[in-house]
C-alpha positions as CSV (number, residue, x, y, z in Angstrom):
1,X,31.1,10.1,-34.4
2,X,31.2,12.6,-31.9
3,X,34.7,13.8,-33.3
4,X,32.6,14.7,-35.9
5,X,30.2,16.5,-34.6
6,X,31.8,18.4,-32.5
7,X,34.3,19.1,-35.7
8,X,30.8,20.1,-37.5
9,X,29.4,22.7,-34.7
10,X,33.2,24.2,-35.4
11,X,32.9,24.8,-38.7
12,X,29.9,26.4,-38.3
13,X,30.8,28.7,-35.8
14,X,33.5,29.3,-38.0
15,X,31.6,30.3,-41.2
16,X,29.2,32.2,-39.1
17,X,28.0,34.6,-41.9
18,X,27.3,31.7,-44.8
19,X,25.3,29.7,-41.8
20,X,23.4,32.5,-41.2
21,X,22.6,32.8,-44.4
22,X,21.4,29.4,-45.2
23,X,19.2,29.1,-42.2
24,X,17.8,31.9,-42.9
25,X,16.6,30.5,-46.2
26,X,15.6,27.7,-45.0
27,X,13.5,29.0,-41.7
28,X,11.3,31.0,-44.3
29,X,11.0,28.2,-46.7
30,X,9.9,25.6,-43.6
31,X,7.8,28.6,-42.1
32,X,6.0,28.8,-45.7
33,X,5.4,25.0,-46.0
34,X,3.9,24.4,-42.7
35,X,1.7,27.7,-42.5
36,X,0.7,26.8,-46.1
37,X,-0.1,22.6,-45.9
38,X,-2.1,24.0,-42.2
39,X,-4.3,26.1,-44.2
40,X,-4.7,23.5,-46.7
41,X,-5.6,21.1,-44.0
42,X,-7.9,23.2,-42.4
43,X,-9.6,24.0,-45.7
44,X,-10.4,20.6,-45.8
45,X,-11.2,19.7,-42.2
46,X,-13.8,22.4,-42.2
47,X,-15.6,21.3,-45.4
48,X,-15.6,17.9,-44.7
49,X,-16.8,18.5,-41.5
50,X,-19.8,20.9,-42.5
51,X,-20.6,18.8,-45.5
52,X,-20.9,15.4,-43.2
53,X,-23.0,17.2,-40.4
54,X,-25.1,19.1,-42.7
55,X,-25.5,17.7,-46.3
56,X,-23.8,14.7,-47.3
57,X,-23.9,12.6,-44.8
58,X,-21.2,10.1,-44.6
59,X,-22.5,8.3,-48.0
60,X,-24.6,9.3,-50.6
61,X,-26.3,6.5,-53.2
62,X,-27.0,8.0,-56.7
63,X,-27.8,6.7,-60.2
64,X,-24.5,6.5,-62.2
65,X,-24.2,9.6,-64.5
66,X,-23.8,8.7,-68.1
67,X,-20.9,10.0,-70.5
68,X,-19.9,12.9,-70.0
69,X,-21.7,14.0,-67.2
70,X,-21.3,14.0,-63.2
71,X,-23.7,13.9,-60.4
72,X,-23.1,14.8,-56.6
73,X,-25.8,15.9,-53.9
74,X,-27.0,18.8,-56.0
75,X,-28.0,17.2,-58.9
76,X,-26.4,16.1,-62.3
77,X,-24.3,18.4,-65.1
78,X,-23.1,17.8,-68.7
79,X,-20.2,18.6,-70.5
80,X,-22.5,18.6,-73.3
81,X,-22.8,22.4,-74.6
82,X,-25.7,22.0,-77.1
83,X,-28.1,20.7,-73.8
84,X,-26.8,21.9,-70.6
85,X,-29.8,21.4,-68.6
86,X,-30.3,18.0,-67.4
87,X,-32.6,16.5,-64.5
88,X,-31.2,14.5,-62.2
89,X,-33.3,10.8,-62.4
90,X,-34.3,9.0,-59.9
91,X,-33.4,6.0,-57.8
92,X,-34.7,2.9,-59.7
93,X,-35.3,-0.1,-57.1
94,X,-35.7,1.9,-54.7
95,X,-37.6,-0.6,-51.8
96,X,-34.7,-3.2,-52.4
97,X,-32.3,-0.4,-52.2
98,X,-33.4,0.8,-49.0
99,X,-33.4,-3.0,-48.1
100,X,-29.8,-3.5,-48.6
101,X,-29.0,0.1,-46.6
102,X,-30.6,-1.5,-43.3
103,X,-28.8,-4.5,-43.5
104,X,-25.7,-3.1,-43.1
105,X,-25.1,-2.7,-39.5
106,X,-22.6,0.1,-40.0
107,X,-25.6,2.2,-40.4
108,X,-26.4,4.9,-38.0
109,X,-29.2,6.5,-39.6
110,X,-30.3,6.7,-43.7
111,X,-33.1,9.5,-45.0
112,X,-33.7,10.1,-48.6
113,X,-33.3,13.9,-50.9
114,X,-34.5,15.8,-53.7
115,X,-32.4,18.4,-55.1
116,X,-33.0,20.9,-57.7
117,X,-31.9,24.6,-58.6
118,X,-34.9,27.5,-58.4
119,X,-35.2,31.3,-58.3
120,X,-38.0,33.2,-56.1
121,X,-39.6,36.2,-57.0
122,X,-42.4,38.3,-54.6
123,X,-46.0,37.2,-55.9
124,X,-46.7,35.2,-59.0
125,X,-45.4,36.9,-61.8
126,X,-41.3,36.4,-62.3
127,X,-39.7,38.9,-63.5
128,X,-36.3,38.3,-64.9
129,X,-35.3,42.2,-66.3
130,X,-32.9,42.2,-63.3
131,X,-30.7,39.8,-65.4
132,X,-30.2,42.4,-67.9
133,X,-30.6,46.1,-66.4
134,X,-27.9,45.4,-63.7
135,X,-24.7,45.3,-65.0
136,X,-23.0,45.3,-61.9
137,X,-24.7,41.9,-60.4
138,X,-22.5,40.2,-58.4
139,X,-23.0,36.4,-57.9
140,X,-24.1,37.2,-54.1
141,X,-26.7,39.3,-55.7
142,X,-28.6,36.6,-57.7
143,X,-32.0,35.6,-55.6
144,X,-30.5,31.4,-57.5
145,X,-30.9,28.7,-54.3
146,X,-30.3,25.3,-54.2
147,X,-33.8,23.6,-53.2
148,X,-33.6,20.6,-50.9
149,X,-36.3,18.0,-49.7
150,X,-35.6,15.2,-47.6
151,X,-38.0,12.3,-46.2
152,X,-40.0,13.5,-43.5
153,X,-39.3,13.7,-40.7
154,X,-35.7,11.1,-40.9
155,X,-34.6,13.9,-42.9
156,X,-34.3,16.7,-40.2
157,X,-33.6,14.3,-37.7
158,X,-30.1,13.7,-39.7
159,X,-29.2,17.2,-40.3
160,X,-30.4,19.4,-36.8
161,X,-28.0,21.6,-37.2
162,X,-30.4,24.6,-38.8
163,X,-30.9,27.6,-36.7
164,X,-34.2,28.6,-37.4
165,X,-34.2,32.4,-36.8
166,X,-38.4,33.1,-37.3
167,X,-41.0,30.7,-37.8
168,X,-40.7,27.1,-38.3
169,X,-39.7,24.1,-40.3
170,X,-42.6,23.2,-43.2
171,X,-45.8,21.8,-42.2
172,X,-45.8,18.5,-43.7
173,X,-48.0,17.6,-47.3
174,X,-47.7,22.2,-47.6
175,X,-46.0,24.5,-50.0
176,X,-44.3,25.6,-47.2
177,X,-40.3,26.4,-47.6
178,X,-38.0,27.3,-45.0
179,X,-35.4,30.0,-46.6
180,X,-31.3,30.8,-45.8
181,X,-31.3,34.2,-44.6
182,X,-28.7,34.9,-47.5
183,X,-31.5,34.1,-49.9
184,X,-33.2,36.6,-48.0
185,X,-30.5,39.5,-48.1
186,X,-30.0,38.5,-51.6
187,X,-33.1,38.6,-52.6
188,X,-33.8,42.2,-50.5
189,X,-30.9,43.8,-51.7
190,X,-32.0,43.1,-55.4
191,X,-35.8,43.9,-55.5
192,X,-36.0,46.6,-53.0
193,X,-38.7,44.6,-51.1
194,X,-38.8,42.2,-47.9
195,X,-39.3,38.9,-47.4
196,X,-40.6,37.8,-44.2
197,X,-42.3,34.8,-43.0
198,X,-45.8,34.6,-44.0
199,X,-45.4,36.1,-47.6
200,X,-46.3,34.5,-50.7
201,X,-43.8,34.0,-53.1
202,X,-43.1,32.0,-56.9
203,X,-40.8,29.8,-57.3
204,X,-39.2,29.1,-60.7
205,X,-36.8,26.3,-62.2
206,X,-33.6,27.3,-62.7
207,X,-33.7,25.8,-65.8
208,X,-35.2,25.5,-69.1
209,X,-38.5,24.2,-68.2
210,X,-40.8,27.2,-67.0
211,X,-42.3,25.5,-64.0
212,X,-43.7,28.2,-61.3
213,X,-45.1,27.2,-58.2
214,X,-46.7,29.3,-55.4
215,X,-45.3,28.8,-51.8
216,X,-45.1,30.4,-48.6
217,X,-42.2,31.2,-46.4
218,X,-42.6,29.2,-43.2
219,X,-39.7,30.1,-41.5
220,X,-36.0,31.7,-41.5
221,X,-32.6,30.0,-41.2
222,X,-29.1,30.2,-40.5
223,X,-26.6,27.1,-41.4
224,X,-25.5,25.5,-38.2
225,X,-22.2,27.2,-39.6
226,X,-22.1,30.6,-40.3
227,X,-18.9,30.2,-42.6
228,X,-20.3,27.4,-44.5
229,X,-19.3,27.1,-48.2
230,X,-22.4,25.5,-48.8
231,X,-24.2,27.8,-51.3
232,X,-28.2,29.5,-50.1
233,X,-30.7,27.2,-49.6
234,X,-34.0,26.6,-49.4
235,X,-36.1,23.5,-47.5
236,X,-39.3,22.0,-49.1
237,X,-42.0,19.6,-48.7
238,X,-41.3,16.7,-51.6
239,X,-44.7,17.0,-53.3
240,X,-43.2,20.6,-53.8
241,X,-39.7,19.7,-54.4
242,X,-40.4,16.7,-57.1
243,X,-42.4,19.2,-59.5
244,X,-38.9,21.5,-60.0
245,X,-37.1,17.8,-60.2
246,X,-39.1,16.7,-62.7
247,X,-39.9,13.7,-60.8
248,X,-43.3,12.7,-62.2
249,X,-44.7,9.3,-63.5
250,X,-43.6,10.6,-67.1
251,X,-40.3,11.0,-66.2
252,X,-39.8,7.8,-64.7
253,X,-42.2,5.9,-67.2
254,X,-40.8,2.5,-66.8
255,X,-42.0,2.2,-62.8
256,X,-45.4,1.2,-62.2
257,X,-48.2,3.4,-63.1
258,X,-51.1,3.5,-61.3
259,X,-54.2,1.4,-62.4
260,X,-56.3,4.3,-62.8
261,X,-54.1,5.4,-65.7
262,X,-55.8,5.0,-69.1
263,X,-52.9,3.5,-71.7
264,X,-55.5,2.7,-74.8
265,X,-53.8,6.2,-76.3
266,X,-50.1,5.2,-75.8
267,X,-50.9,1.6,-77.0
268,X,-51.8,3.2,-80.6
269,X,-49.5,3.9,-83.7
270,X,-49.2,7.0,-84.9
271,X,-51.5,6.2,-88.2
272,X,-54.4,5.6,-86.2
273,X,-54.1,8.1,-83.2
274,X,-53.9,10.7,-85.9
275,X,-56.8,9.6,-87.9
276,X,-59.5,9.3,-84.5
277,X,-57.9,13.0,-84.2
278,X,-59.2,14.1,-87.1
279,X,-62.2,12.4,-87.3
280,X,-63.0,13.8,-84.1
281,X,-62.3,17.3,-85.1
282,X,-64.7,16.6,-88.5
283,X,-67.5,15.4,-86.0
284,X,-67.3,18.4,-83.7
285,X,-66.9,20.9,-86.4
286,X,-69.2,19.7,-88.7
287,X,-71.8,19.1,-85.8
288,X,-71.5,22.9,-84.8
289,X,-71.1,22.0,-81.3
290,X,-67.3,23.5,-81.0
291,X,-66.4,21.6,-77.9
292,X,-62.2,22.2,-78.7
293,X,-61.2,20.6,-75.7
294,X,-62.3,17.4,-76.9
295,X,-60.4,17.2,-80.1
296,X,-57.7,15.5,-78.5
297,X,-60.0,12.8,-76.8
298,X,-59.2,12.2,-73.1
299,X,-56.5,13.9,-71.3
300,X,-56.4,11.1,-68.6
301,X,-53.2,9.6,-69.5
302,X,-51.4,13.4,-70.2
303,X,-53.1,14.5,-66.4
304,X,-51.9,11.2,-64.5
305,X,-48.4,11.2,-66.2
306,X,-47.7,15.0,-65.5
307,X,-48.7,13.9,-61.3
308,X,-45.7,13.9,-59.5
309,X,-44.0,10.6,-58.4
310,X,-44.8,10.3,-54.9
311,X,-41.8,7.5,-54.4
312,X,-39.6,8.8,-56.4
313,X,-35.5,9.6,-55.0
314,X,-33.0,11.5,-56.3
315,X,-30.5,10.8,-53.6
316,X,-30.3,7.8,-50.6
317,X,-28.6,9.6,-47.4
318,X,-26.7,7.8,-45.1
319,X,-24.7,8.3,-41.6
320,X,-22.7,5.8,-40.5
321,X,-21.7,4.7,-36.8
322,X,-18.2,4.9,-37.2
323,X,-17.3,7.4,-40.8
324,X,-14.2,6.3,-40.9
325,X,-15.0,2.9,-42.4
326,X,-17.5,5.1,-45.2
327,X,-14.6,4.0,-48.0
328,X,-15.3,0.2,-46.9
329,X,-19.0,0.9,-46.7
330,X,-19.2,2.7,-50.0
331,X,-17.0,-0.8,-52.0
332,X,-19.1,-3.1,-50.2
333,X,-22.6,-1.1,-51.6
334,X,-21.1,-0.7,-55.3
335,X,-20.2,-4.5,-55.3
336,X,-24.0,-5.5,-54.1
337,X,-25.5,-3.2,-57.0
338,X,-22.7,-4.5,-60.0
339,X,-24.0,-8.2,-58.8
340,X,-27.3,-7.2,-59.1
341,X,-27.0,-5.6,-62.5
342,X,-28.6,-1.8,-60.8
343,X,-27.6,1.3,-62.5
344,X,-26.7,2.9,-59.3
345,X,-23.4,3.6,-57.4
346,X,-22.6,4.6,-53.6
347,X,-20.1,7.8,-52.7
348,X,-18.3,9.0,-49.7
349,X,-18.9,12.6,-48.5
350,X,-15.8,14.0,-51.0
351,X,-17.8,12.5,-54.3
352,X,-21.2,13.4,-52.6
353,X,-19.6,17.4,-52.7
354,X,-17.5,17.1,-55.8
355,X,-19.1,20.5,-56.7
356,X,-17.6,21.9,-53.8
357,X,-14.7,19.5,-53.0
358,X,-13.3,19.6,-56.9
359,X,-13.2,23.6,-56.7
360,X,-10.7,23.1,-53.0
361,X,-9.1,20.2,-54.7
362,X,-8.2,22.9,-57.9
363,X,-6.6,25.1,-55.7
364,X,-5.0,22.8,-53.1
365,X,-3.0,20.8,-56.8
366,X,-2.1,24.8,-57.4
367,X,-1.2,26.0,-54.3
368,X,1.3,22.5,-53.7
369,X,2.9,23.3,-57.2
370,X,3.5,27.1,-55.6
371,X,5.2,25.3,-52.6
372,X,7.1,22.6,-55.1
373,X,8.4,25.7,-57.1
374,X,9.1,27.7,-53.6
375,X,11.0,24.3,-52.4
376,X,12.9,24.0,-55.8
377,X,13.9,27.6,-55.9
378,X,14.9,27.2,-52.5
379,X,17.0,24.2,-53.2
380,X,18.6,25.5,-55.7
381,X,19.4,28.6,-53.9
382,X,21.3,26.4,-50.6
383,X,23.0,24.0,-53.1
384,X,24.6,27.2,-55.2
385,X,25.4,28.4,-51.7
386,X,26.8,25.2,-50.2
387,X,28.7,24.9,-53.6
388,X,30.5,27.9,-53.1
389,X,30.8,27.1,-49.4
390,X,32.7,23.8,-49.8
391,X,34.7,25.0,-52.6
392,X,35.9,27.9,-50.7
393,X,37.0,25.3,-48.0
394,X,38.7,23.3,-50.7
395,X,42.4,24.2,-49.1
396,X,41.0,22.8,-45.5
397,X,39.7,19.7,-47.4
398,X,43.2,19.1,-48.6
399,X,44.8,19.5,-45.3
400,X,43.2,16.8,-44.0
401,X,43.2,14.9,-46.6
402,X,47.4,15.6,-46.6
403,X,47.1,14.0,-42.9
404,X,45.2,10.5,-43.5
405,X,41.7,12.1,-43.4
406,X,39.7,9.2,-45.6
407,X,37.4,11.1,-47.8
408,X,34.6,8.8,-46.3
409,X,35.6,10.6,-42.9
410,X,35.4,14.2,-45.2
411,X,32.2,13.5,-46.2
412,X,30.6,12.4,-43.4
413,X,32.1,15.9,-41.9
414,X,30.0,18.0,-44.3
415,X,27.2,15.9,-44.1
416,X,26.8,16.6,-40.2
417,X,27.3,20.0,-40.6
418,X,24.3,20.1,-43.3
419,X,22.6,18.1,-40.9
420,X,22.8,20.5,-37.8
421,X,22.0,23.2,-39.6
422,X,19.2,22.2,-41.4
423,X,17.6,20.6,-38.2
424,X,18.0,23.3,-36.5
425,X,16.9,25.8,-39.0
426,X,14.1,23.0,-39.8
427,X,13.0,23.5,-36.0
428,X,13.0,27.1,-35.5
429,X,10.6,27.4,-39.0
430,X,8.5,25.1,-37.5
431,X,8.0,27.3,-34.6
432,X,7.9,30.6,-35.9
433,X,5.1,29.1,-37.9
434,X,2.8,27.7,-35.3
435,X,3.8,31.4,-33.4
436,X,2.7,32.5,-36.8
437,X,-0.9,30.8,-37.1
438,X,-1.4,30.9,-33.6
439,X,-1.5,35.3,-33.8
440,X,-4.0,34.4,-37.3
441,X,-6.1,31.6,-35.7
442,X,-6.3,34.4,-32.3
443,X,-7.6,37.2,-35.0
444,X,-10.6,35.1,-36.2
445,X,-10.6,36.5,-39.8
446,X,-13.7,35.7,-41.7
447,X,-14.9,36.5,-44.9
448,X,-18.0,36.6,-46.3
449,X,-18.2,36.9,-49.9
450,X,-19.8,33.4,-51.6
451,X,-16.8,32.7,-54.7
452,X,-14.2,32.9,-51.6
453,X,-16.1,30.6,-49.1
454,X,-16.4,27.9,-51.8
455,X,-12.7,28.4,-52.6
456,X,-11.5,28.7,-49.2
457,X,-13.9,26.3,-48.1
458,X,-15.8,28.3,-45.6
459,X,-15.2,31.8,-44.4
460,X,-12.6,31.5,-41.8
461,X,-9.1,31.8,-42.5
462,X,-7.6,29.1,-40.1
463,X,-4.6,27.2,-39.7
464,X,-4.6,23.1,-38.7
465,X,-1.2,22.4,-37.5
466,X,-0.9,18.5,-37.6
467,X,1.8,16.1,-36.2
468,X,2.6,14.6,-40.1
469,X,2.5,18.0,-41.6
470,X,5.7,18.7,-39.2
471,X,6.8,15.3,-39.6
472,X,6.9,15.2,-43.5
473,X,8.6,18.7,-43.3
474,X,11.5,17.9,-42.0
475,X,11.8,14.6,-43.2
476,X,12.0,16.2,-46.7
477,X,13.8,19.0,-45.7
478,X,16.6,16.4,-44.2
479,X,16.9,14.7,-47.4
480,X,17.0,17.9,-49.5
481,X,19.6,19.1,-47.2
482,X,21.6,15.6,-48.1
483,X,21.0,16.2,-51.9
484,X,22.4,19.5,-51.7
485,X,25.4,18.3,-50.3
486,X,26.2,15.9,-52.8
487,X,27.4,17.7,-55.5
488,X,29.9,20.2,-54.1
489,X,31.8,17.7,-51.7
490,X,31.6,15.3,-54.1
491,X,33.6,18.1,-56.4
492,X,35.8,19.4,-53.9
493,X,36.7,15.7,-53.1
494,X,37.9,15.3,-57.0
495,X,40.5,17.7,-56.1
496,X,44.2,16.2,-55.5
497,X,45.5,16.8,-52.0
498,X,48.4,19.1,-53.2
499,X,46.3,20.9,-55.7
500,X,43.9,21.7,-53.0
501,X,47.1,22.6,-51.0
502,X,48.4,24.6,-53.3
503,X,44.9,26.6,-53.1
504,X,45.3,27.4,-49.7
């Protein structure tokens, strides 16, 4: 073997200008793969870091979507065009729920959400001509906020993180919010006017139901990470937060209403509910005595169903001692709620973010086929190359071939010589990469435009280096350096000794 090595490093030094030329190929190829699966790993650290800190948690429980749609921590969405606004329900079972998430002694800490999506406007009239008389609007620009609510005060406890700027969380049973400062800027930058804390402002559902509620700024926030993908915020009470979730008694009818609740009217048929209606109108009309708010009897049942839910859940949050074992956590929930027939499912913090996490997973499927196309071109590139190598060498094959060389020993000649040079051309990309991303990761390059956070999954630009990403590079590299090898020696090899001879 070490004939053959030392036969190999010959060769090369022989053929200096084609070895040059393949190594070079192949340092920028490996240089490209590891800078590129680094970013991609960083990508994902970061947001799986900021989402389990600050959002997520390490599991999430939810209802199970229906057909066709999806839910994660920010709510539900359809695929169905004709009704794209849909609430997100709530938990059903909720006490036994909460039973089965302290049982498991895996669990750090648990704290329940609301989520919705609202707009804010300056006093209590919304106006919505900035939709249409600014053309230019960028996405930044829209005053659009993801409104959260968790259990007080578990909730906070969970996710500390906030850096509260001015003022101070929500005053519990309030319409207090605490606002993102990018809601702020967004929200200056579009009306001309300031927010501060103190002001009184309307909130508005982001969807089709025109509910408007009055609240006051409380206090100002930054995330606990300034590049966080997460999209603007803003923190509320429940009471507050369960109006824009739809989250009253009507909405989750099948619980148990409250014994004040009047349900003679809901017992009746149509037939008869519309005939007291009209005989009550003839009464009042015919009596003179237009008392019109009585035409429709009592509006006990209507007032207690439109209340808000007071225990109702979108979303159970939970942080576990050790997240690595949140898969095992997450099978072991699901199979407790199948068995007991629920209509609710557990996630890890990837599902719990799939609005976020699907958008990085898009780009990380495009940016691998980019680096399977690079690798292919690449291949393709050192095989033509080797071909023309070996084939040029086809007289020095036949030499020693003419002098008892075995063409196992011939092979095992140009495979060494592939192998040095690719390891050594496998090495050096390695470390002009991590020379590479060490001058990037030094520069601190941030940007701060919303579409490119969520894509990029944060702000920074950052590379994460990782012992497998080098491993499984030149692994492969190894074994597409012995694929390209296999064709020309194996042709140079079909040629008889004294043709080959006769080359030379």
């Amino acid at each position: 073997m070490y004939t053959i090595f030392k036969l190999a490093l010959r060769n090369l030094f022989e053929h200096k200008s084609k070895s040059i030329i393949i190594a070079l190929l192949l340092v920028f190829g490996i240089a490209i793969v590891v800078m590129g699966n680094s970013f991609l790993e960083s990508v994902n650290r970061g947001l799986e870091k900021d989402f389990r800190e600050n959002y997520t948690g390490d599991v999430v429980i939810s209802v199970i979507p229906g057909k066709g749609e999806e839910i994660d921590i920010f709510g539900l969405s359809t695929s169905d065009i004709s009704n794209p606004f849909v609430t997100t329900p709530a938990l059903p079972e909720l006490d036994s729920l909460m039973e089965i998430v302290n049982s498991e002694p895996e669990v750090k800490a648990s704290t329940k959400q609301i989520s919705s999506k609202v707009m804010i406007s300056k006093g209590l009239e919304m106006d919505y001509t900035w939709l249409t008389d600014n053309d230019d609007l960028g996405f930044d620009d829209l005053p659009i906020s993801m409104l959260f609510s968790g259990e007080y005060p578990s909730y906070f406890n969970m996710f500390d993180g906030l850096k509260i700027i001015e003022g101070s969380y929500p005053e519990p049973n309030t319409n207090q919010v605490l606002i993102d400062t990018r809601v702020k800027k967004s929200y200056e930058k579009l009306f001309k006017q300031e927010l501060n804390v103190g002001d009184k402002i309307a909130i508005s559902s982001a969807g089709p139901v025109g509910i408007i509620r009055e609240a006051e700024i409380s206090g100002i926030f930054n995330p606990s990470d300034e590049n966080s993908a997460m999209f603007q915020i803003i923190y509320s009470n429940p009471d507050l937060a369960r109006v824009f979730a739809s989250l009253t008694y009507a909405d989750s009818f099948a619980e148990e209403l409250p014994d004040s609740v009047d349900l003679s009217l809901a017992a009746m048929d149509e037939e008869d509910m519309f005939d007291d209606m009209f005989d009550s109108a003839s009464d009042i009309l015919s009596s003179g005595n237009q008392d019109y708010n009585s035409i429709l009897g009592s509006t006990e049942l209507r007032d207690q169903l439109n209340k808000t839910d007071d225990g109702a859940w979108n979303f159970i949050v939970i942080k576990l001692k050790n997240p690595a074992k949140a898969d095992k956590i997450v099978s072991s929930f699901n199979k407790q709620f199948k068995e007991k027939g629920w209509n609710v499912q557990a996630m890890n913090w990837n599902d719990a973010a799939h609005s976020y996490t699907g958008t990085v997973g898009g780009i990380t499927i495009i940016f691998n086929l980019l680096i399977f196309i690079l690798g292919v071109v690449v291949f393709i590139i050192i095989m033509n190359t080797m071909t023309v190598s070996v084939l040029e060498r086809t007289g020095e094959i036949g030499t020693m071939r003419a002098i008892g060389a075995e063409k196992a020993f011939i092979k095992k000649l140009f495979f060494t010589e592939s192998f040095i040079l690719t390891l050594a051309s496998t090495i050096v990309g390695i470390i002009l990469a991590l020379i590479l991303m060490l001058i990037f990761n030094s520069l601190d390059i941030t940007v701060q435009n919303s579409i490119a956070k969520m894509i990029l999954g944060g702000g920074r630009i950052h590379f994460s280096p990782t012992f497998m990403i080098i491993l499984m590079t030149l692994v492969v590299s190894l074994l597409c350096a012995f694929a390209s090898n296999l064709y020309p020696v194996n042709s140079a090899l079909r040629v008889s000794p004294l043709k080959a001879l006769s080359k030379e």
